[in-house]
mmCIF file as Biopython writes it, N, C-alpha, C and O atoms, coordinates in Angstrom:
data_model
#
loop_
_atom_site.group_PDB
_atom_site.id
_atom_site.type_symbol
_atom_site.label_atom_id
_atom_site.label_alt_id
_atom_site.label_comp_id
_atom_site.label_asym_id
_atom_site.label_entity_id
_atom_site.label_seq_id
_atom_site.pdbx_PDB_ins_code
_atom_site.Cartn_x
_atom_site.Cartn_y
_atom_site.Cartn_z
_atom_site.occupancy
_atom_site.B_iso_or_equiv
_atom_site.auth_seq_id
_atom_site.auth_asym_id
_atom_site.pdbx_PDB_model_num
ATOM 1   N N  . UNK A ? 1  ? -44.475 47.453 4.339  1.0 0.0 1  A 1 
ATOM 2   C CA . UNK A ? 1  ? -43.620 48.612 4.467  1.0 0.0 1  A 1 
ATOM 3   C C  . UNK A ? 1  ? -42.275 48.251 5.104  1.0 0.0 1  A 1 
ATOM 4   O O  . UNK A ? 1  ? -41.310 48.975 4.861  1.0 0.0 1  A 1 
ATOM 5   N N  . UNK A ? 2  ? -42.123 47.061 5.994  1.0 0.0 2  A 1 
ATOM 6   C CA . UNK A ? 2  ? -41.399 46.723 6.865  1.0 0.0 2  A 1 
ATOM 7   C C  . UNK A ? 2  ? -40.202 46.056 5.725  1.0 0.0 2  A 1 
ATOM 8   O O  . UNK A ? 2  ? -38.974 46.143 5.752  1.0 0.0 2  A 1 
ATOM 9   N N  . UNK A ? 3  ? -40.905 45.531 4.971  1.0 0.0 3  A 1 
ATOM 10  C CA . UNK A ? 3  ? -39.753 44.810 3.868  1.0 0.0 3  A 1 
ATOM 11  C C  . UNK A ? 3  ? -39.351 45.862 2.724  1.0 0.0 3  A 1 
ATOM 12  O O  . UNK A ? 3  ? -38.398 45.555 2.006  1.0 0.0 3  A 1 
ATOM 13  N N  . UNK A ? 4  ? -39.741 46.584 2.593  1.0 0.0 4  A 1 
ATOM 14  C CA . UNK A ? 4  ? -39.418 47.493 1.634  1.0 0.0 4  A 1 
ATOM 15  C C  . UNK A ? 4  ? -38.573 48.322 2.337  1.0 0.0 4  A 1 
ATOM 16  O O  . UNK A ? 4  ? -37.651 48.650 1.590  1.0 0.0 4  A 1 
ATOM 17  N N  . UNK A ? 5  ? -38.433 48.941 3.723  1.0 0.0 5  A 1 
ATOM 18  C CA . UNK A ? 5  ? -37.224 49.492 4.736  1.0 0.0 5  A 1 
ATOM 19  C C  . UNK A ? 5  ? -35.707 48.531 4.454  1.0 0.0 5  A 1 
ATOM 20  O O  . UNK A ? 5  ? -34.596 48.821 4.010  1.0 0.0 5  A 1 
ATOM 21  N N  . UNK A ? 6  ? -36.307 47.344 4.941  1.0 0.0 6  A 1 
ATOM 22  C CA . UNK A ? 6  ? -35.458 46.297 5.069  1.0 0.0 6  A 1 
ATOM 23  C C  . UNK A ? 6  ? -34.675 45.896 3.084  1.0 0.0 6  A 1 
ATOM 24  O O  . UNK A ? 6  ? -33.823 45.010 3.019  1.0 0.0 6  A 1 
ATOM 25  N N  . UNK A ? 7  ? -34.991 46.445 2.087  1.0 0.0 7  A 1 
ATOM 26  C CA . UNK A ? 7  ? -34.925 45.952 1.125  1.0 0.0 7  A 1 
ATOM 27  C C  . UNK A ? 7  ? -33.760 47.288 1.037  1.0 0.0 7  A 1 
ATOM 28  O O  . UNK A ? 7  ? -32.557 47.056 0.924  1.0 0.0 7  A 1 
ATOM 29  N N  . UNK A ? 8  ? -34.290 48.622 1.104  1.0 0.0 8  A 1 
ATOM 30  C CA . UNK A ? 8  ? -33.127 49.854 1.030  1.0 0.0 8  A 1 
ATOM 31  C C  . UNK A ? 8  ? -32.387 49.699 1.741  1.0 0.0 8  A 1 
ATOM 32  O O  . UNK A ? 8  ? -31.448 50.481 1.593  1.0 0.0 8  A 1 
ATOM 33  N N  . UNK A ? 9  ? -32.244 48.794 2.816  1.0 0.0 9  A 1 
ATOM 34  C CA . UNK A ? 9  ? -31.204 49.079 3.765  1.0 0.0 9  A 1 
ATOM 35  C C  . UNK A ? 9  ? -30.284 48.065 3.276  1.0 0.0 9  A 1 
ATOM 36  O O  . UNK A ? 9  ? -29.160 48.464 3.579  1.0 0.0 9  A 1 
ATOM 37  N N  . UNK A ? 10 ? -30.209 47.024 2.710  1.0 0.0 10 A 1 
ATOM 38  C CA . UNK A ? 10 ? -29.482 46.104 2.311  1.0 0.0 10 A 1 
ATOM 39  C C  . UNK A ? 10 ? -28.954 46.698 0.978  1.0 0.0 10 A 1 
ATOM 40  O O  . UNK A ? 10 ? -27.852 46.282 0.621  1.0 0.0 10 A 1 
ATOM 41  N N  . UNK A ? 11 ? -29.475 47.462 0.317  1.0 0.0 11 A 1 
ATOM 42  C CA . UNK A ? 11 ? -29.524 48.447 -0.996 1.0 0.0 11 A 1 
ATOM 43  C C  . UNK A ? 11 ? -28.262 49.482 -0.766 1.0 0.0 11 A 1 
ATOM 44  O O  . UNK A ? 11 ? -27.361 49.376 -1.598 1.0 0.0 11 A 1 
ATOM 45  N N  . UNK A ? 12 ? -28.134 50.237 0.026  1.0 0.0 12 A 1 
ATOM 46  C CA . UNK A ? 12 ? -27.389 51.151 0.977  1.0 0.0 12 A 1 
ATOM 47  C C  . UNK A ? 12 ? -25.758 50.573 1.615  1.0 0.0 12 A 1 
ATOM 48  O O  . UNK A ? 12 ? -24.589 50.956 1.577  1.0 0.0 12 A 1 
ATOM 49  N N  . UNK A ? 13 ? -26.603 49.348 2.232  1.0 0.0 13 A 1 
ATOM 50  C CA . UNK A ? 13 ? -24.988 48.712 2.598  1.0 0.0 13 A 1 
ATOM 51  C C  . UNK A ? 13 ? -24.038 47.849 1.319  1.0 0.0 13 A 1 
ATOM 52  O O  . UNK A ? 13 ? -22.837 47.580 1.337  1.0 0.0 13 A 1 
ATOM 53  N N  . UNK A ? 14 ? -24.953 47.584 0.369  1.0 0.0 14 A 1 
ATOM 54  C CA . UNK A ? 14 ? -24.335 47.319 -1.185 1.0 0.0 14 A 1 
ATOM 55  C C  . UNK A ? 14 ? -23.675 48.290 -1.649 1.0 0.0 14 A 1 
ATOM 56  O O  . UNK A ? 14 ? -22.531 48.026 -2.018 1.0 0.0 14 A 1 
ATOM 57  N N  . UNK A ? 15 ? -24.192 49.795 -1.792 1.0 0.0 15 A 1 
ATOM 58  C CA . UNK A ? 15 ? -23.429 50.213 -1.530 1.0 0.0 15 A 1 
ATOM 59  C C  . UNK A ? 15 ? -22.745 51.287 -1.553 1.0 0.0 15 A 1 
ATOM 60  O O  . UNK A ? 15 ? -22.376 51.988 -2.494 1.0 0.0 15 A 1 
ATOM 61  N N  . UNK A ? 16 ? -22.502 51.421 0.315  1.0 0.0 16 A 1 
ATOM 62  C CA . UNK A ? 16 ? -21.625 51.673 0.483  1.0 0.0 16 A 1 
ATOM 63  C C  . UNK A ? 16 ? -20.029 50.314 0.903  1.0 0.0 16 A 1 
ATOM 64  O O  . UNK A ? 16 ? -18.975 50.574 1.484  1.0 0.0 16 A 1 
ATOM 65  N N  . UNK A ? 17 ? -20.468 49.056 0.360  1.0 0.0 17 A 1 
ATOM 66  C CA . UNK A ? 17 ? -19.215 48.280 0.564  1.0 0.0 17 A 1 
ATOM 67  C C  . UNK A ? 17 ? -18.892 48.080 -1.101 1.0 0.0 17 A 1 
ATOM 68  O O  . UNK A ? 17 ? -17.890 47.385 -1.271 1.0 0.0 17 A 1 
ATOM 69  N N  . UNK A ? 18 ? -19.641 48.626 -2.574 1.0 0.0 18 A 1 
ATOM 70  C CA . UNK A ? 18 ? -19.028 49.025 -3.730 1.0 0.0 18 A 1 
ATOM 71  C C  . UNK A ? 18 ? -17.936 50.244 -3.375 1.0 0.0 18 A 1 
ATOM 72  O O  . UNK A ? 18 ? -16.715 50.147 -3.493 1.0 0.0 18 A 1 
ATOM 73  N N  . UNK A ? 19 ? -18.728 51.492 -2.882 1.0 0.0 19 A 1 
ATOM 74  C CA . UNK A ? 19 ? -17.555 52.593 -2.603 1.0 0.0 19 A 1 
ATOM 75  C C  . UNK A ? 19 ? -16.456 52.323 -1.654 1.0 0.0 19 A 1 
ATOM 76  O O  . UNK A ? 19 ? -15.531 53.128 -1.765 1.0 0.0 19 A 1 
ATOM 77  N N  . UNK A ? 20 ? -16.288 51.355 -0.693 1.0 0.0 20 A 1 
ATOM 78  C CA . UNK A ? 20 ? -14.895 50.899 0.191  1.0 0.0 20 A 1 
ATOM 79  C C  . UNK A ? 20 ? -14.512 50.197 -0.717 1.0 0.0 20 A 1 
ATOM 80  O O  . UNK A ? 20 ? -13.338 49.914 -0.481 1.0 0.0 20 A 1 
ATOM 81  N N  . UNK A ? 21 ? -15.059 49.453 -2.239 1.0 0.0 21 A 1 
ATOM 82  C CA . UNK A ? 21 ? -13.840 48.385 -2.437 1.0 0.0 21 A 1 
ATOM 83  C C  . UNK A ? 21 ? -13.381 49.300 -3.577 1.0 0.0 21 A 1 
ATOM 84  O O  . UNK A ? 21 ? -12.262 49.178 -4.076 1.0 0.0 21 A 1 
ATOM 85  N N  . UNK A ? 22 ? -14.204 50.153 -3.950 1.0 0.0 22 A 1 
ATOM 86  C CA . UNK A ? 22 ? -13.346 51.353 -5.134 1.0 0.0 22 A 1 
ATOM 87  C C  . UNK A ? 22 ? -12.295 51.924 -4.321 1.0 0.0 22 A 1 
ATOM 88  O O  . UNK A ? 22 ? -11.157 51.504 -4.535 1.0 0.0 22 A 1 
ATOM 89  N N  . UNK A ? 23 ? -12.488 52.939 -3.290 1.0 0.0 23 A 1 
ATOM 90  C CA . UNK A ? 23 ? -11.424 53.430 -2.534 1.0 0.0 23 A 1 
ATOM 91  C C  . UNK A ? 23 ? -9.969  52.420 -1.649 1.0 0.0 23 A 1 
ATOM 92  O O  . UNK A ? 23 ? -8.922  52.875 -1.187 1.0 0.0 23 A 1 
ATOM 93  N N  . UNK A ? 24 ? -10.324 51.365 -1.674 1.0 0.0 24 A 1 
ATOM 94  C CA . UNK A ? 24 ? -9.001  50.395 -1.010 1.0 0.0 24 A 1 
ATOM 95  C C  . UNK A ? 24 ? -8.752  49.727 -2.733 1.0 0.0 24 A 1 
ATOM 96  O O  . UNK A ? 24 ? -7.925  48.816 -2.698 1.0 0.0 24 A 1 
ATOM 97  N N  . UNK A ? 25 ? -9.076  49.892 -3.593 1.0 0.0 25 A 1 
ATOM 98  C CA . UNK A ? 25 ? -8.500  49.471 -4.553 1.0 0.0 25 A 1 
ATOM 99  C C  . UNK A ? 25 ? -7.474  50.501 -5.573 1.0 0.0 25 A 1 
ATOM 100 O O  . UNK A ? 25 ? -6.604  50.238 -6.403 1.0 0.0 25 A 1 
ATOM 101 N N  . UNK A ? 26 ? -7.986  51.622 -5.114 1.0 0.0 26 A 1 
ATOM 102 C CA . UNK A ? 26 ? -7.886  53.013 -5.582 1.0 0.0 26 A 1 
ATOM 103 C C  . UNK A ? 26 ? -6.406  53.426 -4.792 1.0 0.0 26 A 1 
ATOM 104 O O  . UNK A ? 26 ? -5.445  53.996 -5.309 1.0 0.0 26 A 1 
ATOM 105 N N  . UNK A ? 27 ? -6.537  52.970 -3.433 1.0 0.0 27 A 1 
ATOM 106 C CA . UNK A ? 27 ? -5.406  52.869 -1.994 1.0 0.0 27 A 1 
ATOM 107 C C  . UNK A ? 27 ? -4.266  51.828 -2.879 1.0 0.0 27 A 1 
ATOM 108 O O  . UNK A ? 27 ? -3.153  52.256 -3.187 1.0 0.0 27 A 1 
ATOM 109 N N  . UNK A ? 28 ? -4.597  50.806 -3.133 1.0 0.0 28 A 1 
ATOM 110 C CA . UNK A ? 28 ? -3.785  50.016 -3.395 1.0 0.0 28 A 1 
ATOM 111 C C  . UNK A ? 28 ? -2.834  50.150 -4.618 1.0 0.0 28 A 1 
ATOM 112 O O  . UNK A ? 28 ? -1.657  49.799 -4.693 1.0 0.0 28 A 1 
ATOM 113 N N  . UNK A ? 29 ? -3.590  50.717 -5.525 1.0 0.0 29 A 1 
ATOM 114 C CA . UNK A ? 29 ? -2.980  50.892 -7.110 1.0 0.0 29 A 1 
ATOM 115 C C  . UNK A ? 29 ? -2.001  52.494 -6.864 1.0 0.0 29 A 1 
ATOM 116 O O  . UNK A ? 29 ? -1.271  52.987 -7.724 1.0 0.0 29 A 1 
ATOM 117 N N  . UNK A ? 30 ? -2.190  52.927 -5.808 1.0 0.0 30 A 1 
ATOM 118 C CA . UNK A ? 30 ? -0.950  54.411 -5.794 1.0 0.0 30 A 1 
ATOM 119 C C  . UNK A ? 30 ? -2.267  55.146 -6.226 1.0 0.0 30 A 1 
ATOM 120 O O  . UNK A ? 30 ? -2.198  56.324 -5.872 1.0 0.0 30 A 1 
ATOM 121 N N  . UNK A ? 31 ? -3.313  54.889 -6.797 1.0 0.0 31 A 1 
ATOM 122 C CA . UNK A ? 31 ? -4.014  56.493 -7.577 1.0 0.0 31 A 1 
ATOM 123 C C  . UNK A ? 31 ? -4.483  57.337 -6.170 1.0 0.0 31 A 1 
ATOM 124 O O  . UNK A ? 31 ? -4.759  58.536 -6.217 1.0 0.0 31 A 1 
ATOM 125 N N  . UNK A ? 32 ? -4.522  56.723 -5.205 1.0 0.0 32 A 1 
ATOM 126 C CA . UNK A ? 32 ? -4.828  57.937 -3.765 1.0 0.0 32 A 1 
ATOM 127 C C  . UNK A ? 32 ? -3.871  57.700 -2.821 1.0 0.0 32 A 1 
ATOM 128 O O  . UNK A ? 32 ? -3.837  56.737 -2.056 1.0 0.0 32 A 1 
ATOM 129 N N  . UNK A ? 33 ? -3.002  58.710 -2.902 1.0 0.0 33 A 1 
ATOM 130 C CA . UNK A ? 33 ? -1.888  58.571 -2.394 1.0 0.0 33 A 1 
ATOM 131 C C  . UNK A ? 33 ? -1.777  58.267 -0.530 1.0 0.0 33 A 1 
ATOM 132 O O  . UNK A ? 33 ? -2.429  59.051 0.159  1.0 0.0 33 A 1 
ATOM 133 N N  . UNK A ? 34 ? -1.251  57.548 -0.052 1.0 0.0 34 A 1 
ATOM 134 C CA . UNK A ? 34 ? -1.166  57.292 1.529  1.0 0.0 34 A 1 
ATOM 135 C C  . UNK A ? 34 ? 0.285   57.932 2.183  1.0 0.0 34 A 1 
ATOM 136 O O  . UNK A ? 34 ? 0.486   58.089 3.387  1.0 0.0 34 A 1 
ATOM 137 N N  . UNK A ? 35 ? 1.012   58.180 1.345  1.0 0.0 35 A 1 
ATOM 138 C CA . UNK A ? 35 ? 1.882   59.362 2.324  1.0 0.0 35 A 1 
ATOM 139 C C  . UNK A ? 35 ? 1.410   60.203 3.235  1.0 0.0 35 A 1 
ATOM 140 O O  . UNK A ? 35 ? 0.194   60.185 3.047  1.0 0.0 35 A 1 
ATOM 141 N N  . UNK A ? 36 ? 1.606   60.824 3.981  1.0 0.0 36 A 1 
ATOM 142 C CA . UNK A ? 36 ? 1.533   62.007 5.203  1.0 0.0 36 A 1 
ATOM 143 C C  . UNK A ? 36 ? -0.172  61.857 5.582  1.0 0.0 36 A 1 
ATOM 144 O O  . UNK A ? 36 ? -0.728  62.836 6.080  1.0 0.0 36 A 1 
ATOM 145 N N  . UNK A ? 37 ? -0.934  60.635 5.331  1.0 0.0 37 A 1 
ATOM 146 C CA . UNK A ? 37 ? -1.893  60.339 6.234  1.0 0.0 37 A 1 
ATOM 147 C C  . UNK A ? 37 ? -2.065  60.506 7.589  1.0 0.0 37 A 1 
ATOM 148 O O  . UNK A ? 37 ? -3.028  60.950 8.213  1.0 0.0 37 A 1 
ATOM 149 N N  . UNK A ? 38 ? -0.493  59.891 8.133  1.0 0.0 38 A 1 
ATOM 150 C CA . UNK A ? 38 ? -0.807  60.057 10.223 1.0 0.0 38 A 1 
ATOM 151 C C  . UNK A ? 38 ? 0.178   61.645 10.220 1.0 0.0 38 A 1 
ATOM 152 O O  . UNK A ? 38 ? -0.066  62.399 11.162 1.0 0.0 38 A 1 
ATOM 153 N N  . UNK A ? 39 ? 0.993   62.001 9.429  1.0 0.0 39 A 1 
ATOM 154 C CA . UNK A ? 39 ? 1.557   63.116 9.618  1.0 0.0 39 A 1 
ATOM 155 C C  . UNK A ? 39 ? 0.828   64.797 9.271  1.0 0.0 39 A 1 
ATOM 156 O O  . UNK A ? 39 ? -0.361  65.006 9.029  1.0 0.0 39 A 1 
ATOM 157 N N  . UNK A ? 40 ? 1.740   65.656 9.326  1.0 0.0 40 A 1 
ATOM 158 C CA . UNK A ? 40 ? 1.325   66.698 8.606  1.0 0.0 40 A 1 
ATOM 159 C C  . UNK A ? 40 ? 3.116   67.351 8.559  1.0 0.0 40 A 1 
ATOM 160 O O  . UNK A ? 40 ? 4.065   67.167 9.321  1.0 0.0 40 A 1 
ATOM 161 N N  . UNK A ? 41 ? 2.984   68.033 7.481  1.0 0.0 41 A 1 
ATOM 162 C CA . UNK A ? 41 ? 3.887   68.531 6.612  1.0 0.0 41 A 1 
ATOM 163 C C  . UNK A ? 41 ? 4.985   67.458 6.781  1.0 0.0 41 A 1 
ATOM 164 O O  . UNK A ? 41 ? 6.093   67.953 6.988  1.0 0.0 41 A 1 
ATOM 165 N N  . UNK A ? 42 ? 4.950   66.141 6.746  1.0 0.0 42 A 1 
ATOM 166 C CA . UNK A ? 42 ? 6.006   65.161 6.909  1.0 0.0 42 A 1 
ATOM 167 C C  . UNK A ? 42 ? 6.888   65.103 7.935  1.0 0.0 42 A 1 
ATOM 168 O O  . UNK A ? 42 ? 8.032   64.652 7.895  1.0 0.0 42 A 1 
ATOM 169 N N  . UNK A ? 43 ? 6.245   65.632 8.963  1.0 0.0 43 A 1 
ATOM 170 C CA . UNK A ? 43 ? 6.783   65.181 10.361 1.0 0.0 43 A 1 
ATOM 171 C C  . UNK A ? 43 ? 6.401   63.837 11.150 1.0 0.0 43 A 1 
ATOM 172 O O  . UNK A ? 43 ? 5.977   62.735 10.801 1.0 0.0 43 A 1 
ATOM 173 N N  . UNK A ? 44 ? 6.636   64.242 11.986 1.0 0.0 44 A 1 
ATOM 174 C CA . UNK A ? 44 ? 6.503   62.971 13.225 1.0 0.0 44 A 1 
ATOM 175 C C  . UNK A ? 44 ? 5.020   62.901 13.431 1.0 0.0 44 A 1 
ATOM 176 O O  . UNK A ? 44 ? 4.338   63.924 13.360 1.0 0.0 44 A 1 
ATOM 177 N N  . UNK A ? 45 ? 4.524   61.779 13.673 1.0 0.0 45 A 1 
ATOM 178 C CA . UNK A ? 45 ? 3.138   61.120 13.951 1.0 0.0 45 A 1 
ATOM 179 C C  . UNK A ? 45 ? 2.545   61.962 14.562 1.0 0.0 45 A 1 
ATOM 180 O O  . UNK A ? 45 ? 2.911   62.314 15.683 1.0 0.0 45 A 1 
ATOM 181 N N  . UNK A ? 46 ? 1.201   62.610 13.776 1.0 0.0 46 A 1 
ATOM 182 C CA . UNK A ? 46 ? 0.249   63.247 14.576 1.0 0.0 46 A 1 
ATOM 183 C C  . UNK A ? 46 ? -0.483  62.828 15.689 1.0 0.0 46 A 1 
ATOM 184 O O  . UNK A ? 46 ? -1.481  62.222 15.300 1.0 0.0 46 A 1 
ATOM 185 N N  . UNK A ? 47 ? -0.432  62.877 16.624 1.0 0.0 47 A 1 
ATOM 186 C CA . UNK A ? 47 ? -1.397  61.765 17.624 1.0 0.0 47 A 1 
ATOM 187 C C  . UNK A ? 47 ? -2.868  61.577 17.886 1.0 0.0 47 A 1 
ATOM 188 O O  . UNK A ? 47 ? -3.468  60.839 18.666 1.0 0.0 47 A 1 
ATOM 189 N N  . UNK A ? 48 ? -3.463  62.896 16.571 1.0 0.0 48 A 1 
ATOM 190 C CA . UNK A ? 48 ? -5.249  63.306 16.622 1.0 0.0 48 A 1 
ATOM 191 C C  . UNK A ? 48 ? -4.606  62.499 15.055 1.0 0.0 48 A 1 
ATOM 192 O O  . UNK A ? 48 ? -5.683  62.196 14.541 1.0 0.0 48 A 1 
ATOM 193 N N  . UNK A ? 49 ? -4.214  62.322 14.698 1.0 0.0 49 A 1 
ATOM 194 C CA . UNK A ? 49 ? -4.882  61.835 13.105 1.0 0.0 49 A 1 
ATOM 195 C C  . UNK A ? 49 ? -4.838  59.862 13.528 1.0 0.0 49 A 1 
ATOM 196 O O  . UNK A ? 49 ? -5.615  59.038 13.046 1.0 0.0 49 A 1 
ATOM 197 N N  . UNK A ? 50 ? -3.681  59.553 14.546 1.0 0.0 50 A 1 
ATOM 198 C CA . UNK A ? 50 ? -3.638  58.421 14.400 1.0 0.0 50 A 1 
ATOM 199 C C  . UNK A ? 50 ? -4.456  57.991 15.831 1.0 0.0 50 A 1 
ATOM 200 O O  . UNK A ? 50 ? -4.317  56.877 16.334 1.0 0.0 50 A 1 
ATOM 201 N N  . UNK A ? 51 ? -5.154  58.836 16.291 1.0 0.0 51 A 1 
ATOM 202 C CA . UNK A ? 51 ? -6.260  58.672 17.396 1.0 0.0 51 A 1 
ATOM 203 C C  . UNK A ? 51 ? -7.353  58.293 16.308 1.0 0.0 51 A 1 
ATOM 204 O O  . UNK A ? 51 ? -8.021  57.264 16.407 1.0 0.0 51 A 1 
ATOM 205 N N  . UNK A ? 52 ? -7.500  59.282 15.161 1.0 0.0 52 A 1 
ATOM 206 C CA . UNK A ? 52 ? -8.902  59.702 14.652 1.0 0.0 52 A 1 
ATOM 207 C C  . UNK A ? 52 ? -8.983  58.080 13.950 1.0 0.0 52 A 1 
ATOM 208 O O  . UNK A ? 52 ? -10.111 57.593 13.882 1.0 0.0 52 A 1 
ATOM 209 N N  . UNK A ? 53 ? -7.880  57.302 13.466 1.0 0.0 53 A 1 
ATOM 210 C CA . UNK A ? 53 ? -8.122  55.993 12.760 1.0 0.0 53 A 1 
ATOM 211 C C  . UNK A ? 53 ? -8.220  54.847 13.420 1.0 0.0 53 A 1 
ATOM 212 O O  . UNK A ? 53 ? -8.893  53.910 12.991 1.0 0.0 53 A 1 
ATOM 213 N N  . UNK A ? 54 ? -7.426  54.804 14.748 1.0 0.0 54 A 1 
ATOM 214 C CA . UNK A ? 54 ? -7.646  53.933 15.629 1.0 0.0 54 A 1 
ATOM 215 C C  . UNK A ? 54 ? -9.225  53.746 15.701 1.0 0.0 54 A 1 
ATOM 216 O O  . UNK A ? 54 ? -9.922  52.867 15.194 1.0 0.0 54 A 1 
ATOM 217 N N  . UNK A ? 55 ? -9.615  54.965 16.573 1.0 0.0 55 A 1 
ATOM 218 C CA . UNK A ? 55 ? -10.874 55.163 17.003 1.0 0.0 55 A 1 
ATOM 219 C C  . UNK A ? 55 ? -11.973 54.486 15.682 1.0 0.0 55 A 1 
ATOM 220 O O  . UNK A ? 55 ? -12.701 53.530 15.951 1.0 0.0 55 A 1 
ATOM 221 N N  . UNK A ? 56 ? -11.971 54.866 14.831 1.0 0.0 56 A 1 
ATOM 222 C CA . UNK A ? 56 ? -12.637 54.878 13.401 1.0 0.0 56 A 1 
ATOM 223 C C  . UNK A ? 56 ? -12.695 53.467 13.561 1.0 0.0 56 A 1 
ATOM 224 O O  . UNK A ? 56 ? -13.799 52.928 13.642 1.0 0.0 56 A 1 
ATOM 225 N N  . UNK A ? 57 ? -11.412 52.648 13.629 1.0 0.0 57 A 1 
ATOM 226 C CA . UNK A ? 57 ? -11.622 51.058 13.023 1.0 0.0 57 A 1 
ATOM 227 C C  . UNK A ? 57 ? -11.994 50.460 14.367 1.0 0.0 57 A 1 
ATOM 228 O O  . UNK A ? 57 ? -12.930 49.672 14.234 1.0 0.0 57 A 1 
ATOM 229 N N  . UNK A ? 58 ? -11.531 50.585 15.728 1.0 0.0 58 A 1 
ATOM 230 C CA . UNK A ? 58 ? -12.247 50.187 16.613 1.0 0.0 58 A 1 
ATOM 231 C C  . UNK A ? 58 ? -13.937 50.288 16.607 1.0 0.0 58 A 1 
ATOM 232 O O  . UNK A ? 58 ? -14.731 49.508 17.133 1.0 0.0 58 A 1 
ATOM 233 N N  . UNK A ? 59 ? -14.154 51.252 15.998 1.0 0.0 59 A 1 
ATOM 234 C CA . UNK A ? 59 ? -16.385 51.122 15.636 1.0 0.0 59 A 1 
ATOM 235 C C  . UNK A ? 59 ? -16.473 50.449 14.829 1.0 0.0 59 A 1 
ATOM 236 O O  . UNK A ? 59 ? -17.338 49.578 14.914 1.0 0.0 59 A 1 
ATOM 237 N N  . UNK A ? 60 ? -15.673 50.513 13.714 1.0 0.0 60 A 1 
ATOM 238 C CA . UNK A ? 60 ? -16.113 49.627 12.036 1.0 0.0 60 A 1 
ATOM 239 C C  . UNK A ? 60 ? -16.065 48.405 13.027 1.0 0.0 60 A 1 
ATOM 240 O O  . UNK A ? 60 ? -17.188 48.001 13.331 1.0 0.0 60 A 1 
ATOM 241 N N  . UNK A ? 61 ? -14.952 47.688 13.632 1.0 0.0 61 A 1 
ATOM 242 C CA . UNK A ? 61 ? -14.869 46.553 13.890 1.0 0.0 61 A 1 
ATOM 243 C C  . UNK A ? 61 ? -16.005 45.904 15.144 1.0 0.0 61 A 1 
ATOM 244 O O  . UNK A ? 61 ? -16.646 44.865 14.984 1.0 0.0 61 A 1 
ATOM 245 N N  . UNK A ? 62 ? -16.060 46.680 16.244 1.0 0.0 62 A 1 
ATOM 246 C CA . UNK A ? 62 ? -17.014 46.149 17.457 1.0 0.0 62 A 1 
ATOM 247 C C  . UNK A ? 62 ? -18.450 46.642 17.651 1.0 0.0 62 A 1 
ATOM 248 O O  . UNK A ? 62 ? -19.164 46.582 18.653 1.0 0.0 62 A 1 
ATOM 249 N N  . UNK A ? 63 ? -18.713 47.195 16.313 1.0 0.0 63 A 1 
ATOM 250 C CA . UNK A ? 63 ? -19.829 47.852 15.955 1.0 0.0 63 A 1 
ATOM 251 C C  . UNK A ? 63 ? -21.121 46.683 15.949 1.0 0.0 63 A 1 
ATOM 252 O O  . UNK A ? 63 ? -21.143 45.903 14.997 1.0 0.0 63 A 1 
ATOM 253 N N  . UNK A ? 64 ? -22.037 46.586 16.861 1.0 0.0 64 A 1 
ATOM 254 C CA . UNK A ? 64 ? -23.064 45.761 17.020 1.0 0.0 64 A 1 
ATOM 255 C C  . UNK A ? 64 ? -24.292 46.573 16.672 1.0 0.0 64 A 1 
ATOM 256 O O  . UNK A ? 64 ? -24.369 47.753 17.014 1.0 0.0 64 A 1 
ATOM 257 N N  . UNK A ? 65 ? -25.327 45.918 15.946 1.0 0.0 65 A 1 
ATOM 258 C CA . UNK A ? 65 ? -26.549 46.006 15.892 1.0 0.0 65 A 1 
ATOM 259 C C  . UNK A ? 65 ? -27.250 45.989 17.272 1.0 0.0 65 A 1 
ATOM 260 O O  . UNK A ? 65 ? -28.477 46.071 17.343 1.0 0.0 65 A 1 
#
């Protein structure tokens, strides 16, 4: 049972790292646009949107098992 957990979970992180390389490829080609990401209505830097990504990649990155 223990390998069959262990078999979906490697199943799961396949992917979800297929759906990050669709969406940063998707990022890259213009088809999802990255304008007014840290802004709103094209002002000056939101400081909760560019908290909310900091924060976000600081876990992706120091994220331990």
């Amino acid at each position: 049972m223990a390998q069959l957990a262990e078999a979906l979970g490697y199943c799961l992180l396949a992917w979800l790292a297929v759906l990050a390389a669709i969406l940063a490829f998707r990022m890259l080609t213009g088809e999802i646009p990255l304008e007014g990401i840290l802004t709103t209505k094209g002002e000056d830097i939101d400081p909760e949107r560019l908290q909310s990504i900091l924060v976000t990649c600081f876990v992706l990155i120091f994220h331990h098992h």
